[in-house]
C-alpha positions as CSV (number, residue, x, y, z in Angstrom):
1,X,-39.3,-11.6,-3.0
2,X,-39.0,-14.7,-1.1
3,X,-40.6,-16.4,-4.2
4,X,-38.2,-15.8,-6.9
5,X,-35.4,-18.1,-8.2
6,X,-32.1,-17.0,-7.0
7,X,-29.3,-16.9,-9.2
8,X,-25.9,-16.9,-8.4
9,X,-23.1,-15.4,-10.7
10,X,-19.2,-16.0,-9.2
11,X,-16.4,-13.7,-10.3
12,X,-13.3,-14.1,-12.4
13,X,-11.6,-17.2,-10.5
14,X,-14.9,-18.0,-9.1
15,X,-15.2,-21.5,-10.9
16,X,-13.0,-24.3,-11.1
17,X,-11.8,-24.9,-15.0
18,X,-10.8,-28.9,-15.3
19,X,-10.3,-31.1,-18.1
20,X,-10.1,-35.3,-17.7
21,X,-10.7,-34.4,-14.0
22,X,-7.8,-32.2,-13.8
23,X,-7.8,-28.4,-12.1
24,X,-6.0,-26.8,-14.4
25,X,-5.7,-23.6,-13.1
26,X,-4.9,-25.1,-9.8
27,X,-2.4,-27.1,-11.6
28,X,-0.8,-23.9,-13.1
29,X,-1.4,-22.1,-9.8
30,X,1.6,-24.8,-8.3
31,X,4.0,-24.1,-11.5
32,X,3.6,-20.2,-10.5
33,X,4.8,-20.7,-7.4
34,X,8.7,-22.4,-8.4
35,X,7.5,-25.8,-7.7
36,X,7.1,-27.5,-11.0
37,X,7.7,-27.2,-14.9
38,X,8.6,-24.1,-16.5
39,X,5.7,-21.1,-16.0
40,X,5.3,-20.5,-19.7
41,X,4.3,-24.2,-21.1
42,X,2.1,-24.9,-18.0
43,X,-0.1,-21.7,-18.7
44,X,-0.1,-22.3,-22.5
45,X,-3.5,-24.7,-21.4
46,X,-5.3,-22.0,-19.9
47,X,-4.7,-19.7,-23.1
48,X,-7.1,-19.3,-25.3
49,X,-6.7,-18.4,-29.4
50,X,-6.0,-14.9,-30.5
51,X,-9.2,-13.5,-32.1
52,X,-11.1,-15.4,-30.3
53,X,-13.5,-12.2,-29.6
54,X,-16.8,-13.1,-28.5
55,X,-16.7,-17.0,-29.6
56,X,-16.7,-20.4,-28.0
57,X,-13.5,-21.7,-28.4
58,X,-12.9,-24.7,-30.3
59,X,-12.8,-28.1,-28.6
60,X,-9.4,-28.5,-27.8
61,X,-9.3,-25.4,-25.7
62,X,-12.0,-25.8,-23.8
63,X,-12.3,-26.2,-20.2
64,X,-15.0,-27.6,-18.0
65,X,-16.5,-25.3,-15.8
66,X,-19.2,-26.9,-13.5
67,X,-18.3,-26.0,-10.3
68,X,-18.2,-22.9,-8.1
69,X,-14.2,-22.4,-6.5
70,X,-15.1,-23.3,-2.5
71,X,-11.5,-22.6,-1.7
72,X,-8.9,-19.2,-1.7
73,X,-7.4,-18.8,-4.8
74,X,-5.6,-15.8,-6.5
75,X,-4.6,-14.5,-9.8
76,X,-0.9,-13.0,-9.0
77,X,-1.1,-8.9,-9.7
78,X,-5.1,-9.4,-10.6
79,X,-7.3,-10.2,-7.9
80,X,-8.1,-13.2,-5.6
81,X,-11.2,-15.1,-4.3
82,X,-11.5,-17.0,-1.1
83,X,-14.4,-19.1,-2.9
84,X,-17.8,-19.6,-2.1
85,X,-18.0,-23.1,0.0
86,X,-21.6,-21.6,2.4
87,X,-23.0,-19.5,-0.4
88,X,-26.5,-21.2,-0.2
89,X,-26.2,-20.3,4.3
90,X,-25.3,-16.9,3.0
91,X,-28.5,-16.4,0.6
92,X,-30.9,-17.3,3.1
93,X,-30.7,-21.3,2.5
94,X,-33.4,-21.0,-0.6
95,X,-35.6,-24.0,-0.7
96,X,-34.6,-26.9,-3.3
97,X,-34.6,-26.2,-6.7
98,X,-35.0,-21.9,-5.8
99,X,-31.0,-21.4,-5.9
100,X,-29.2,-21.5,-9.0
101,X,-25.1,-21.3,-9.0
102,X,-23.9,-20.1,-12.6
103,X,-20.7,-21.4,-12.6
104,X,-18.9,-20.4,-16.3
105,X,-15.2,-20.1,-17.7
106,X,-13.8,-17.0,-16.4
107,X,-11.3,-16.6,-19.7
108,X,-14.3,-15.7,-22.1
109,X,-15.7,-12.2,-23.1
110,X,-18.6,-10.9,-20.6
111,X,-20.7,-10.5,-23.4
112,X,-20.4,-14.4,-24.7
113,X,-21.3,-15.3,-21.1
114,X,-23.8,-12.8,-20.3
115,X,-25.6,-15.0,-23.9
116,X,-24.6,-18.2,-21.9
117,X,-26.1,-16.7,-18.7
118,X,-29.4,-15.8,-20.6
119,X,-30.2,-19.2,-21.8
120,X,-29.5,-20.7,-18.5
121,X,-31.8,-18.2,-16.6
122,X,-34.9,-19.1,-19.1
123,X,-34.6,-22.8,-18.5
124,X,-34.4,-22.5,-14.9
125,X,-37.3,-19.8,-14.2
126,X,-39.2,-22.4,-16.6
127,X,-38.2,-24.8,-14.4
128,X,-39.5,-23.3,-10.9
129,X,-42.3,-21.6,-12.0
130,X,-43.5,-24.9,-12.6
131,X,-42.4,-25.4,-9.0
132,X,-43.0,-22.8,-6.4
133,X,-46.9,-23.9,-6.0
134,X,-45.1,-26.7,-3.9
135,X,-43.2,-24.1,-1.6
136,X,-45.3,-21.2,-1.7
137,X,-48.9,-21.6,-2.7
138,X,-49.7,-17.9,-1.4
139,X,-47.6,-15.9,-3.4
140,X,-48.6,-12.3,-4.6
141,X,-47.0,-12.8,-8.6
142,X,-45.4,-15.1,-10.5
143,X,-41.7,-15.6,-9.3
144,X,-38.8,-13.5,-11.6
145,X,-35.3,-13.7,-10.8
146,X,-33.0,-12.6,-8.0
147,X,-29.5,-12.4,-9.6
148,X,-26.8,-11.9,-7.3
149,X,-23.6,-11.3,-8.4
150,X,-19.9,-11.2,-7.3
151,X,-17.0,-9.5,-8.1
152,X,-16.6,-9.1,-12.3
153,X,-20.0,-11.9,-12.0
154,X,-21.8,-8.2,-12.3
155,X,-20.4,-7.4,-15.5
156,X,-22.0,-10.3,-16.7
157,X,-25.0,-9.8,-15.0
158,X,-25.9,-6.3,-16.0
159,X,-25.1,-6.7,-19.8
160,X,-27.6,-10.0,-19.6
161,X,-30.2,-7.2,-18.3
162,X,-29.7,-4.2,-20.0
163,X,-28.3,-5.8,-23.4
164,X,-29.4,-9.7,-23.7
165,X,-33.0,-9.1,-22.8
166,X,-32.9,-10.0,-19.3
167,X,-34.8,-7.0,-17.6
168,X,-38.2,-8.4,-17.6
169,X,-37.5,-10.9,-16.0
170,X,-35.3,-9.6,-13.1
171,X,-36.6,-8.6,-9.3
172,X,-33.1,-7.5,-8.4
173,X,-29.5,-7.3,-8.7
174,X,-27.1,-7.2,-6.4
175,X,-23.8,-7.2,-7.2
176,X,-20.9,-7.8,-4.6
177,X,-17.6,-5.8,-4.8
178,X,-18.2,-5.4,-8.8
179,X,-16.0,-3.3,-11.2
180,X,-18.5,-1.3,-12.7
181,X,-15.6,1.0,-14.1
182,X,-12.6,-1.5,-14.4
183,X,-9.5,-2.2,-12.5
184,X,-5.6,-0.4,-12.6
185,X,-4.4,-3.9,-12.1
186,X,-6.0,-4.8,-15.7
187,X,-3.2,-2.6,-17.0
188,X,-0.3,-3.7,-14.6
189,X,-1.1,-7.4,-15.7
190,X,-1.9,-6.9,-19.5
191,X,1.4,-5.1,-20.2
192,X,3.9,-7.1,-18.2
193,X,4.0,-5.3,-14.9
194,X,2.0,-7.7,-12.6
195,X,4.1,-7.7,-9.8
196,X,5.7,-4.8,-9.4
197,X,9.7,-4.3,-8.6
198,X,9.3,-3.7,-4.7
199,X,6.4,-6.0,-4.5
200,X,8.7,-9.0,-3.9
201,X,12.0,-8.1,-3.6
202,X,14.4,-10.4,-4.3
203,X,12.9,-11.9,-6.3
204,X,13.1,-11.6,-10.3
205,X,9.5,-11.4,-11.2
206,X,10.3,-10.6,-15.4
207,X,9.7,-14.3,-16.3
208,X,6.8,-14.4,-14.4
209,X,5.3,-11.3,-14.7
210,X,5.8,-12.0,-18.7
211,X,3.8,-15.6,-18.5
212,X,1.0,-14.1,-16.8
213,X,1.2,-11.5,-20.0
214,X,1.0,-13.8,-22.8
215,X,-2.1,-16.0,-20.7
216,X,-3.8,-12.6,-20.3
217,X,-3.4,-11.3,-23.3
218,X,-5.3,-14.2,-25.3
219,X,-8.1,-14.0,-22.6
220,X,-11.2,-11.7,-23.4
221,X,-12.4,-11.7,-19.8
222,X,-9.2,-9.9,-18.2
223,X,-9.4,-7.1,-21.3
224,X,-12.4,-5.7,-20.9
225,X,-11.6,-5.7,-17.5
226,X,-9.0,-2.3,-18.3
227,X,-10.6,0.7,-16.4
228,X,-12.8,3.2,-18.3
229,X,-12.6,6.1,-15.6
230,X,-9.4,8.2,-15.8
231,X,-6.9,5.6,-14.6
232,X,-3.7,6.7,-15.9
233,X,-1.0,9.7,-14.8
234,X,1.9,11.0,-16.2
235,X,4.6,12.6,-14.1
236,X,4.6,16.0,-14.7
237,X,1.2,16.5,-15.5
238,X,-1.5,16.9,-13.5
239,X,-4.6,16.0,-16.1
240,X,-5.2,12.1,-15.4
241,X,-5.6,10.2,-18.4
242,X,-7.5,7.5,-20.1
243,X,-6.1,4.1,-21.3
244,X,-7.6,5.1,-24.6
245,X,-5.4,8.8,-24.6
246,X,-3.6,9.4,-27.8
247,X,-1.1,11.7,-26.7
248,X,-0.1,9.3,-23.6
249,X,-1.0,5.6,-25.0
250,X,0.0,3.1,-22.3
251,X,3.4,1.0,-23.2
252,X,2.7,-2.0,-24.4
253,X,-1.1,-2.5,-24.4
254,X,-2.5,-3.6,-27.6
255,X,-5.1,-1.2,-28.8
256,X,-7.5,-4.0,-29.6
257,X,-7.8,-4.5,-26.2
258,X,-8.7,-1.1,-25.1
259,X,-11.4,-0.7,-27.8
260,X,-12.7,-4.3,-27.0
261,X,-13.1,-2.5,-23.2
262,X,-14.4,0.4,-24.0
263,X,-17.1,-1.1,-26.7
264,X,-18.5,-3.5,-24.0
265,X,-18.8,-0.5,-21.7
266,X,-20.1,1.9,-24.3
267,X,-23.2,-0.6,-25.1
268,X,-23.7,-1.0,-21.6
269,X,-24.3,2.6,-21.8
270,X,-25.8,3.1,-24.9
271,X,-28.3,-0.1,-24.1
272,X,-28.9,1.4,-20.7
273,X,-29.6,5.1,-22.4
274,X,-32.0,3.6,-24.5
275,X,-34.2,2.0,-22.1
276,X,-34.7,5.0,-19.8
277,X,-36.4,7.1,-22.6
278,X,-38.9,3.9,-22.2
279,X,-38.8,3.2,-18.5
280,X,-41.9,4.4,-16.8
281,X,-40.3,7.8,-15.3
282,X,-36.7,6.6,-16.3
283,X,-36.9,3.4,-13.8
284,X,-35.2,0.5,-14.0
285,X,-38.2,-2.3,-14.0
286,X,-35.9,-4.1,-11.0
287,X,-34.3,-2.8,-8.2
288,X,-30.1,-2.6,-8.1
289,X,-28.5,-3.5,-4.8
290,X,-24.4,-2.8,-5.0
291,X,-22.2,-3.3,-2.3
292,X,-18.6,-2.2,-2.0
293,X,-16.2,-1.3,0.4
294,X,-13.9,1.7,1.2
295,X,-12.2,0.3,4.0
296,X,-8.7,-0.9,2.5
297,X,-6.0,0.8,0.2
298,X,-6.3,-0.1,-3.1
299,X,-4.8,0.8,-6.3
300,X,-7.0,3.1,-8.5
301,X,-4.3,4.2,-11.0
302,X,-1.3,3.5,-12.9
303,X,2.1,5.8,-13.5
304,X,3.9,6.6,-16.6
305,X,7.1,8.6,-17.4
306,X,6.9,11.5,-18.2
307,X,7.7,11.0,-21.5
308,X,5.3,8.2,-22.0
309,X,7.8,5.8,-22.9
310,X,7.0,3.4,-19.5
311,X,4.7,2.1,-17.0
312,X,6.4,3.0,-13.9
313,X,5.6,0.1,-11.2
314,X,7.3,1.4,-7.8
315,X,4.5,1.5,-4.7
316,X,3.1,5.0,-4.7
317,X,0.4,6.4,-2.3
318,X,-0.7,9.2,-4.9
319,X,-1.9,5.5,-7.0
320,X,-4.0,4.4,-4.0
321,X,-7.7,5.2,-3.1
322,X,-10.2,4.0,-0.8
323,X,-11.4,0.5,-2.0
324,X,-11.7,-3.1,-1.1
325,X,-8.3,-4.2,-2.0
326,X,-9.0,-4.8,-5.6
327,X,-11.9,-2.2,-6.7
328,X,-11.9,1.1,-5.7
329,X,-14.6,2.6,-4.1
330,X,-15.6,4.8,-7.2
331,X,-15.1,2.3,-9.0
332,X,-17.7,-0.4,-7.3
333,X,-20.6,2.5,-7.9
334,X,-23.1,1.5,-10.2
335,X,-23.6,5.3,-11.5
336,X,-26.2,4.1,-13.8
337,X,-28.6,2.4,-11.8
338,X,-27.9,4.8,-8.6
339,X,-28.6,8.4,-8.2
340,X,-25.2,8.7,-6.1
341,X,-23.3,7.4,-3.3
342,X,-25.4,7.3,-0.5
343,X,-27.5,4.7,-2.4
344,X,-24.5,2.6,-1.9
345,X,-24.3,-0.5,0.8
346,X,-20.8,0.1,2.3
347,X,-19.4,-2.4,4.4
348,X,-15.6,-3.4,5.7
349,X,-14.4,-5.9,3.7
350,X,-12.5,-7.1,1.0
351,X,-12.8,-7.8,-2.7
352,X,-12.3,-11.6,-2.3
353,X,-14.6,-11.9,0.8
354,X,-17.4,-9.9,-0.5
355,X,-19.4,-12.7,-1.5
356,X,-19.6,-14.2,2.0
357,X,-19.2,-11.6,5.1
358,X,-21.9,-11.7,7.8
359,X,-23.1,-8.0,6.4
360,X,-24.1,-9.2,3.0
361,X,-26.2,-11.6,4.3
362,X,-28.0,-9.0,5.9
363,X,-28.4,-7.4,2.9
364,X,-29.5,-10.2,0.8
365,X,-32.0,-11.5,3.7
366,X,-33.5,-8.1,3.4
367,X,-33.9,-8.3,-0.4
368,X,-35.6,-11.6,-0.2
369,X,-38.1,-9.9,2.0
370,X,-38.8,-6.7,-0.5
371,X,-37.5,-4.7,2.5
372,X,-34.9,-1.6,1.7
373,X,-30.9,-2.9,3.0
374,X,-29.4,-0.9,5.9
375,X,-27.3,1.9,4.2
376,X,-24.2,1.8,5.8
377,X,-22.8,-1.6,7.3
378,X,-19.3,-0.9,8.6
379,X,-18.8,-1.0,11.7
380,X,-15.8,0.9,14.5
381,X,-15.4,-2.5,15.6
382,X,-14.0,-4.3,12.5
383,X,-10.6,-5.3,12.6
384,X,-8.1,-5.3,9.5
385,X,-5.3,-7.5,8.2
386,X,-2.7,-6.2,6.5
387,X,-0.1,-8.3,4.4
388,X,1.9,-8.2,0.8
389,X,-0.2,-10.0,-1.8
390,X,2.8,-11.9,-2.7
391,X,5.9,-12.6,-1.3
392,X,9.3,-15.1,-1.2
393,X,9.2,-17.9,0.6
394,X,11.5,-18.6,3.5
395,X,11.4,-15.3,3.5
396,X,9.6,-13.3,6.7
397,X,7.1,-10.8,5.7
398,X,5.4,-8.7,7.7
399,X,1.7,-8.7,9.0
400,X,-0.8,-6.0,11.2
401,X,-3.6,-6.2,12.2
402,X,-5.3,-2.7,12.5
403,X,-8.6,-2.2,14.9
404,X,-10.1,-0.1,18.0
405,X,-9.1,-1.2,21.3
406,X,-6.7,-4.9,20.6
407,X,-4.6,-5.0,23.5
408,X,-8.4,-5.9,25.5
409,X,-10.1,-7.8,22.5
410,X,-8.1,-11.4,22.3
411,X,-6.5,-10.7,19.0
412,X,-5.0,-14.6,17.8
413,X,-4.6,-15.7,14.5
414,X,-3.8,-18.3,12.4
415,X,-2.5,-19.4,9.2
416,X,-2.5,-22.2,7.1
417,X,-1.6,-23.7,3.1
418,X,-4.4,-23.7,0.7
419,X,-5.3,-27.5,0.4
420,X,-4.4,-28.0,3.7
421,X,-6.0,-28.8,7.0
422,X,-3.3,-27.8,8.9
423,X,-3.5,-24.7,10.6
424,X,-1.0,-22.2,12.4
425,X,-1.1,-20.5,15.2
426,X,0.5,-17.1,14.7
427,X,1.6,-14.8,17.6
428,X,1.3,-11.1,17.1
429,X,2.7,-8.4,19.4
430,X,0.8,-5.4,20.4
431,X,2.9,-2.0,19.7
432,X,0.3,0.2,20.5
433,X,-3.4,-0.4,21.5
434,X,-4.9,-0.2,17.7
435,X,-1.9,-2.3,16.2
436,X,-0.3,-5.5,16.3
437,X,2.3,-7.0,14.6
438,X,4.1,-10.3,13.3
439,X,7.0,-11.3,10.7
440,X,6.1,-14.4,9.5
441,X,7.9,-17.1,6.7
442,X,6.9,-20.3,5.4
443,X,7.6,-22.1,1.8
444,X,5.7,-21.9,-1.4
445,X,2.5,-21.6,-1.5
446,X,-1.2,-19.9,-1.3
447,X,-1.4,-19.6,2.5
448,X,-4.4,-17.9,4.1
449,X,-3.7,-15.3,7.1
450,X,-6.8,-14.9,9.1
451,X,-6.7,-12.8,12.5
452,X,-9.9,-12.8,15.1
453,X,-10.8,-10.2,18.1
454,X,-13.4,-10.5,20.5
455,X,-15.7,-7.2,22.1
456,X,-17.6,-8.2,19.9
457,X,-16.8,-10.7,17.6
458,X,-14.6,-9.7,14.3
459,X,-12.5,-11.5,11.7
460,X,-10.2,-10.2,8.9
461,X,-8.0,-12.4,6.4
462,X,-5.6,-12.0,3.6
463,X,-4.4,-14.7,0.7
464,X,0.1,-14.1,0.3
465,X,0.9,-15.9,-2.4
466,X,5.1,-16.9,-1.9
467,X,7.0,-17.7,-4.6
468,X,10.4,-20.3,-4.9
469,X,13.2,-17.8,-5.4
């Protein structure tokens, strides 16, 4: 309802981690791209200590995280996040005092932050209710909390419901693009296989791909990110497996880690279970809004040998499913809070946008209001960029952009540097009348491709991350 606090959870990425002023992931960002120190020593500040579990680090490793990311910024072979700089526009500009951004350290467990979360929610619905007589004398209830979540934000945000005692005081959730099943790429990333071999070529991503291991592997947050659906396949057999399979374990990834996964999703469940035998006809006590996307390719499941031996990284189309880039479509349904699909909010866009395209504001407006979101957002209209997550610089890569009708819509585009103002002006040629294409280059960097059409009005972009050779 209009009334209600709105809370904001970002994803992993989604908030800036500084120390003495510093971005440090930013900072490390720069030395992943071949422009500074060697990768491993720069990432060692980001790592957190083994064990760690669901504990606040000590002081020495910990970061400051009071702000939301407002800028595009990726984890190579993970996911990305184009930042959230007109989240407030996006919610329906909430009076002050009624939004609250949750900004948090992305490396801890979901559970320690979902306890964090909790905490901060109390204090700040004690806070307005002592408030909204100002802004809305007329209300029908006492205001509760609209918690809106992005990306792996939901993880956090269902477990501070269903397990930290956060359902009372909940109108909603929505959650935006969110893994309710995990990701593929957890696995890629946790056992050395981030980028894959024809993912960059010429380039040799072992060192690299081997960093981003060790940082991962001390970080709780990208763990129980490892998928809990049948995400792994064997050549030769046609029975997908789980991570968790004893026959077929995956190379290289610690078993710790795949219980520490599986437990936070199995009291999810368990905590869920429990509370429908004492739900009022098996109903949630506030209303679950999740969208997703199915417009883009995107990797739902990893390859093995078929002996077992190794992870097999080569691009594959069998791997691939319906998705938003990062989450696969099955993936972003929240199979415990709907009955199926069609309860779903589809729209066309991706993982790292999710947060702020037109269509979820549409959503959210509706929310605020207590009125049911439109079903099914996407429209024939939407265009599509297409692009290599990562690349080498001074190297061309190839871009498209995919939509109905281009060669009459005024497709231009433009591209430009993260943390630059500078933007450039990219010319695509039309080789047929749904398709355009361009080879671009430029030097290392985060640099943001972003296409427009008119007839009607329709933007796409995509983060390439190019690395020094």
């Amino acid at each position: 309802m209009e009334h209600d606090l709105v809370v904001f959870v970002p994803g992993f990425l989604g908030t800036r981690l500084g120390r003495d002023g510093r971005d440090v992931w930013g900072e490390c960002g720069e030395v992943l791209l071949g422009s500074g120190p060697p990768v491993a020593p720069a990432l060692a500040e980001l790592a957190l200590p083994a064990g760690l579990g669901d504990a606040l680090p000590d002081e020495r490793f910990r970061l400051t995280a009071d702000e939301l990311l407002t800028v595009p910024d990726s984890m190579p072979g993970l996911l990305s996040c184009m930042g959230y700089p007109d989240l407030r526009a996006a919610l329906g500009d909430p009076v002050e005092g009624q939004y609250v951004p949750f900004p948090y350290d992305w490396r801890l467990s979901h559970r320690l932050v979902a306890d964090l979360l909790k905490a901060r929610v109390q204090r700040e619905l004690a806070r307005w209710c002592e408030q909204v007589d100002r802004y809305y004398p007329d209300r029908p209830d006492d205001p509760k909390v609209l918690l809106v979540c992005h990306s792996t934000g939901g993880l956090i945000g269902r477990h501070y419901l269903e397990c930290a005692g956060g359902r009372e005081t909940a109108r909603a959730l929505v959650t935006l693009g969110t893994p309710q099943r995990g990701l593929a790429q957890a696995v890629r990333l946790l056992t050395g296989h981030a980028i894959g071999d024809d993912e960059a070529p010429g380039m040799d991503a072992g060192p690299l791909n081997e960093a981003l291991r060790e940082l991962a592997l001390t970080l709780p947050a990208v763990a129980q990110l490892l998928p809990v659906y049948e995400a792994v396949r064997v050549e030769g057999k046609s029975r997908p497996r789980t991570v968790d399979d004893r026959r077929y374990p995956v190379p290289d990834l610690p078993t710790a880690l795949v219980e520490d996964a599986l437990s936070l999703d199995r009291r999810f469940q368990e905590a869920r279970e429990a509370h429908r035998h004492t739900d009022t006809d098996g109903r949630l006590p506030y209303r679950v809004h999740t969208v997703g996307s199915r417009a883009f390719p995107t990797v739902r499941t990893v390859r093995l040998s078929s002996d077992g031996a190794r992870l097999i990284t080569q691009h594959d189309d069998s791997l691939v499913a319906p998705g938003d880039g990062t989450v696969s479509g099955d993936s972003a349904v929240a199979e415990w809070a709907v009955q199926d699909e069609t309860a779903m909010h589809w729209i066309e866009c991706r993982h790292a946008d999710m947060a702020s395209a037109a269509a979820v504001g549409e959503i959210l407006a509706a929310v605020r209001k207590g009125d049911p979101p439109g079903g099914m957002l996407a429209g024939d209209e939407q265009i599509s960029v297409y692009a290599p997550d990562t690349a080498l610089a001074g190297e061309p890569f190839k871009v498209s952009v995919v939509g109905t009708g281009l060669q009459e819509r005024n497709v231009r585009a433009v591209m430009w540097r993260v943390g630059q103002t500078v933007k450039q002006p990219v010319v695509f040629t039309a080789t047929r009348s749904d398709l355009c294409r361009a080879e671009l280059e430029a030097g290392p960097g985060k640099w943001v491709v972003q296409a427009m059409a008119d007839k009607p009005n329709r933007t796409d972009r995509r983060l390439v991350t190019l690395f020094a050779r």
